[in-house]
MMTF fields as JSON, N, C-alpha, C and O atoms, coordinates in Angstrom:
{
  "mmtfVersion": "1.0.0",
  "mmtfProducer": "UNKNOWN",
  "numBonds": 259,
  "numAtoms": 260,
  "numGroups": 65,
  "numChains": 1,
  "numModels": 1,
  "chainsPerModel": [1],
  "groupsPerChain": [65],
  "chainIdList": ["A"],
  "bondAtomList": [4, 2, 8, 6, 12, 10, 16, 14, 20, 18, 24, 22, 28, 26, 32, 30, 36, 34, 40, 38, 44, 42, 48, 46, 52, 50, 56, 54, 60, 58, 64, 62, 68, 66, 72, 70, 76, 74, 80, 78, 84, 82, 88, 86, 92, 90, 96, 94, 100, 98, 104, 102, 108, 106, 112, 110, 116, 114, 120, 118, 124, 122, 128, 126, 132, 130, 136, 134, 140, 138, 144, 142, 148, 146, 152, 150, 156, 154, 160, 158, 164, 162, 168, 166, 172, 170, 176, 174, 180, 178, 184, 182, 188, 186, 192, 190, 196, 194, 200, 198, 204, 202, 208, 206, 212, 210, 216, 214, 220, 218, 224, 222, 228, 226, 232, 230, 236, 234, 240, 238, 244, 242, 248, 246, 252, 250, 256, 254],
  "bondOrderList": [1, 1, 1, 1, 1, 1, 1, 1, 1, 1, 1, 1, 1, 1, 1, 1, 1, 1, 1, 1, 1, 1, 1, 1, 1, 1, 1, 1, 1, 1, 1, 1, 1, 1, 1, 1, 1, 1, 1, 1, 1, 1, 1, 1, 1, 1, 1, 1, 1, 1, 1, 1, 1, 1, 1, 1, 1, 1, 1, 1, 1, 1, 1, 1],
  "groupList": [{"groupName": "UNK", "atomNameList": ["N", "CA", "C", "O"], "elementList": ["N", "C", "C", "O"], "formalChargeList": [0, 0, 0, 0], "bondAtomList": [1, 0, 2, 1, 3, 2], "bondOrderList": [1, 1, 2], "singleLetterCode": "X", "chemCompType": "L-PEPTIDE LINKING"}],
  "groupTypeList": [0, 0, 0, 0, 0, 0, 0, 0, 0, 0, 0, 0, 0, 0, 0, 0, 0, 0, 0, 0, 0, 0, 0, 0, 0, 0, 0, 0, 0, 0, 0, 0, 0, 0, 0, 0, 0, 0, 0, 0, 0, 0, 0, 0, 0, 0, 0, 0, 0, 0, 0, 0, 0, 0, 0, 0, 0, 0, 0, 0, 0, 0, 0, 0, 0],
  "groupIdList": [1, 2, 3, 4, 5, 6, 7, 8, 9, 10, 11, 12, 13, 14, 15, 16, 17, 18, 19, 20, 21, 22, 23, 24, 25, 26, 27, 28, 29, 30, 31, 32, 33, 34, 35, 36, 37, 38, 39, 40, 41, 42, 43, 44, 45, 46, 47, 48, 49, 50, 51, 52, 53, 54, 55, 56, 57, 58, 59, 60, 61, 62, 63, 64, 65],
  "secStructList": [7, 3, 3, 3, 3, 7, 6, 6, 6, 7, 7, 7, 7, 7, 7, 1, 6, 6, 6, 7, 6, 6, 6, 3, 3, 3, 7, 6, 6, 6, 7, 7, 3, 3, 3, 1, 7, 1, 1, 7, 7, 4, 4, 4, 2, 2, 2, 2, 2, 2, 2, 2, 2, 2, 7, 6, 6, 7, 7, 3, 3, 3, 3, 7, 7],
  "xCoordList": [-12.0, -10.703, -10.876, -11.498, -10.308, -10.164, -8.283, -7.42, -8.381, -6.987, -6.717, -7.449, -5.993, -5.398, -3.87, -3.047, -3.794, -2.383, -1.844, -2.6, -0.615, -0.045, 1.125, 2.355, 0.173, 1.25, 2.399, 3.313, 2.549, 3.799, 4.868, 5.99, 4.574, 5.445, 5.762, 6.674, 5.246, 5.587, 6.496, 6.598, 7.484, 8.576, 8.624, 9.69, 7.665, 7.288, 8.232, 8.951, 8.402, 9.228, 8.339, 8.937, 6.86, 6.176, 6.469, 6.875, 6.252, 6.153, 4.901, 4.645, 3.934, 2.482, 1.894, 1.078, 2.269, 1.532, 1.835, 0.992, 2.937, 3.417, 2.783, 2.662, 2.367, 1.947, 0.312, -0.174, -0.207, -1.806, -2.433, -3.164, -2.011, -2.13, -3.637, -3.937, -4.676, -6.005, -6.122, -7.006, -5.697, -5.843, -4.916, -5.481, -3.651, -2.987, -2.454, -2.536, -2.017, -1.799, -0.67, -0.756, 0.702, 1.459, 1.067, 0.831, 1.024, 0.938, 1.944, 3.094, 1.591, 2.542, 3.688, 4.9, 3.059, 4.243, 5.372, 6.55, 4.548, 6.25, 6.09, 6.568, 5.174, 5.524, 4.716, 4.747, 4.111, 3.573, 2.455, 1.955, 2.009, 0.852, -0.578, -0.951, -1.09, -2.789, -3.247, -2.803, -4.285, -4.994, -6.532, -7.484, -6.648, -7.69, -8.763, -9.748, -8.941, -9.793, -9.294, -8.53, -10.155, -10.023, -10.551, -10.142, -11.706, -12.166, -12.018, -12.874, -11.144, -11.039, -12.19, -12.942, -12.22, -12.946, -12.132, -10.916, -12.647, -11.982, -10.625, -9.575, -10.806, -9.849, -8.578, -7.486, -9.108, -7.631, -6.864, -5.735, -7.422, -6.898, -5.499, -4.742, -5.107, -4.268, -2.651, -1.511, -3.044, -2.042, -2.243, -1.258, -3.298, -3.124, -1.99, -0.966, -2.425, -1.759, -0.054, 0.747, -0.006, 1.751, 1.828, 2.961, 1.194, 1.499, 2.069, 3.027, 1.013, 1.359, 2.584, 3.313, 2.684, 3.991, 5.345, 6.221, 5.681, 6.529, 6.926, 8.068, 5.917, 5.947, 7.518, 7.641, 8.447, 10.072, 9.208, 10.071, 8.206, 8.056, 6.621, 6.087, 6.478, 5.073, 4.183, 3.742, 3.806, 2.97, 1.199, 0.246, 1.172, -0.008, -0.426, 0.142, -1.582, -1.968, -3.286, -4.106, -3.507, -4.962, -5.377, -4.544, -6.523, -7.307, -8.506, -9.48, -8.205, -9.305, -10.804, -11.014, -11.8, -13.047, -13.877, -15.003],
  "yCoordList": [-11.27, -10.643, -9.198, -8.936, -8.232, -7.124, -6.713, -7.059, -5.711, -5.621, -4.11, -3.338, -3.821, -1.917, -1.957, -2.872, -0.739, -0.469, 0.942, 1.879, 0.965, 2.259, 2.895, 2.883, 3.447, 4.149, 4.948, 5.118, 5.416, 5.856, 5.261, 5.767, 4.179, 2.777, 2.109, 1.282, 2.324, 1.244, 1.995, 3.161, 0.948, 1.483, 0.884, 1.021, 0.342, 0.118, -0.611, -0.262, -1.973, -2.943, -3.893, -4.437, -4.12, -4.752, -6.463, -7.277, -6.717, -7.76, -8.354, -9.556, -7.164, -7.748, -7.862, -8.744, -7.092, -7.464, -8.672, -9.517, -8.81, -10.949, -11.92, -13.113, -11.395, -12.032, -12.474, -13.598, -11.362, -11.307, -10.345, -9.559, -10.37, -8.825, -8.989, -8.739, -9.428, -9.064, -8.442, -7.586, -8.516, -7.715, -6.223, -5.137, -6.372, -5.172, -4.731, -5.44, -3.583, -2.865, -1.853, -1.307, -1.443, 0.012, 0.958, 0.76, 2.18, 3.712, 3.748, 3.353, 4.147, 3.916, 5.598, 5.769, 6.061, 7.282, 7.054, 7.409, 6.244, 6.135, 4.608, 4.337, 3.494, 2.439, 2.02, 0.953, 3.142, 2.708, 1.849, 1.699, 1.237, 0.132, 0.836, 1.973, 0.063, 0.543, -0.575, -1.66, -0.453, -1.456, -1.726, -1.048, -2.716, -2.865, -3.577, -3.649, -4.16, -5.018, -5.395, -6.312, -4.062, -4.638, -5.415, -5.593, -6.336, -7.584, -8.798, -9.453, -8.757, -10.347, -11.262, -11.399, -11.682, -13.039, -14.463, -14.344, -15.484, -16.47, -17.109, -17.465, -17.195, -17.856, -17.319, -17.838, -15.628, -14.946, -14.676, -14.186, -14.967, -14.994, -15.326, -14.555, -16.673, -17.389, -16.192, -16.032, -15.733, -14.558, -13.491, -12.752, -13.024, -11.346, -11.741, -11.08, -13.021, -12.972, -12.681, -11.78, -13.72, -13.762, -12.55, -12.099, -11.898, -10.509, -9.335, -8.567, -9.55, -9.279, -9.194, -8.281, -11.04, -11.428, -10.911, -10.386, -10.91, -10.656, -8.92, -8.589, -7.944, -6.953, -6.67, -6.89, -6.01, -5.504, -4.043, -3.373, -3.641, -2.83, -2.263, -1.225, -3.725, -4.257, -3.112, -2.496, -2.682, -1.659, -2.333, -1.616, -3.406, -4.449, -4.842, -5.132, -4.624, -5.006, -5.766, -5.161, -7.286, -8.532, -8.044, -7.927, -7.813, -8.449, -9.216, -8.844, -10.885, -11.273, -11.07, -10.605, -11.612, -11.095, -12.195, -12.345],
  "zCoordList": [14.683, 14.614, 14.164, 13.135, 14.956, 14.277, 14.564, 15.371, 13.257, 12.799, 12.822, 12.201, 13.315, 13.585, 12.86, 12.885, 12.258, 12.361, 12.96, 13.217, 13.125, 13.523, 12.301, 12.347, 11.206, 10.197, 10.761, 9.954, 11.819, 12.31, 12.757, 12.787, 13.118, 13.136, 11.757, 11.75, 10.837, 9.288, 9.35, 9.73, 8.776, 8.131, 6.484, 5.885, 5.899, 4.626, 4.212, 3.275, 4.985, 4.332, 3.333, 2.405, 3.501, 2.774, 3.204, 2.374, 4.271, 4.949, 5.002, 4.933, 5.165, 5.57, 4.03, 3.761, 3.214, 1.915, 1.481, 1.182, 1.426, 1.045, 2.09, 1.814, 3.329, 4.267, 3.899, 3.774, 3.802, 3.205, 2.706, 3.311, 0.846, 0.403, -0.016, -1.184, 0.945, 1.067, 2.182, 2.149, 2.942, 3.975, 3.666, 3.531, 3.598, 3.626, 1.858, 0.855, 1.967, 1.012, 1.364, 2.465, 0.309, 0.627, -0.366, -1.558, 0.398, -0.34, -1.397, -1.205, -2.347, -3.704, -3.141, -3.016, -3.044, -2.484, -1.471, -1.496, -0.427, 0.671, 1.397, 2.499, 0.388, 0.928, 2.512, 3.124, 2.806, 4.307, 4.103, 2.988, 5.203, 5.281, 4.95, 5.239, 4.427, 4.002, 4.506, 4.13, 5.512, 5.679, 5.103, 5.49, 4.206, 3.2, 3.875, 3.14, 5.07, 5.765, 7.012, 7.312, 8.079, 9.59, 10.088, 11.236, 9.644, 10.077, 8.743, 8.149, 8.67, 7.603, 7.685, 8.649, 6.902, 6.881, 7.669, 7.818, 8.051, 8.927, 7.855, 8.391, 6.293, 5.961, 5.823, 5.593, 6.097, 6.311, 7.659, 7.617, 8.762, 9.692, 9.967, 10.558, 9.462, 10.17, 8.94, 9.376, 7.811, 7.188, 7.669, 7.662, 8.171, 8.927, 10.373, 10.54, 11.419, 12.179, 11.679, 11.927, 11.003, 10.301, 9.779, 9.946, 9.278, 8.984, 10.01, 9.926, 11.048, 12.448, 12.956, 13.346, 12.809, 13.97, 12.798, 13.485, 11.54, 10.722, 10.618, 10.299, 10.904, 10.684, 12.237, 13.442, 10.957, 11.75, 12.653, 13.22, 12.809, 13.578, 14.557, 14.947, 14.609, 15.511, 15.211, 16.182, 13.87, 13.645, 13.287, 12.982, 13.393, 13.192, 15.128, 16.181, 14.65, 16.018, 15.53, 14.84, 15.947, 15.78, 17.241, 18.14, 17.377, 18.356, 18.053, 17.399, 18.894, 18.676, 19.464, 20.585, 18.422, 19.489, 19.053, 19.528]
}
């Protein structure tokens, strides 16, 4: 799995951090997504996806490999 985001798309609702705040992280200044790990480990997979599918502004992109 690898994991991208598009900070111009967050709108820093903090969806993906409740989703899997090992993988993601927000900028303490404006709330946008930090991504802390573009290849997770396997047991985080199945929360980066939901992070993914939950994010209000499809700024998460999984591809698997």
């Amino acid at each position: 799995m690898k994991i991208s985001v598009d900070e111009d798309k967050c709108c820093g609702a903090g969806s993906c951090v409740l989703s899997a705040p090992e993988v993601f992280d927000q900028r303490d200044d404006d709330g946008i997504v930090v991504l802390l790990d573009a290849t997770p480990p396997e047991r985080l997979h199945a929360a980066a996806r939901e992070a993914a599918s939950v994010c209000p502004t499809a700024a998460i992109m999984v591809t698997e490999e």
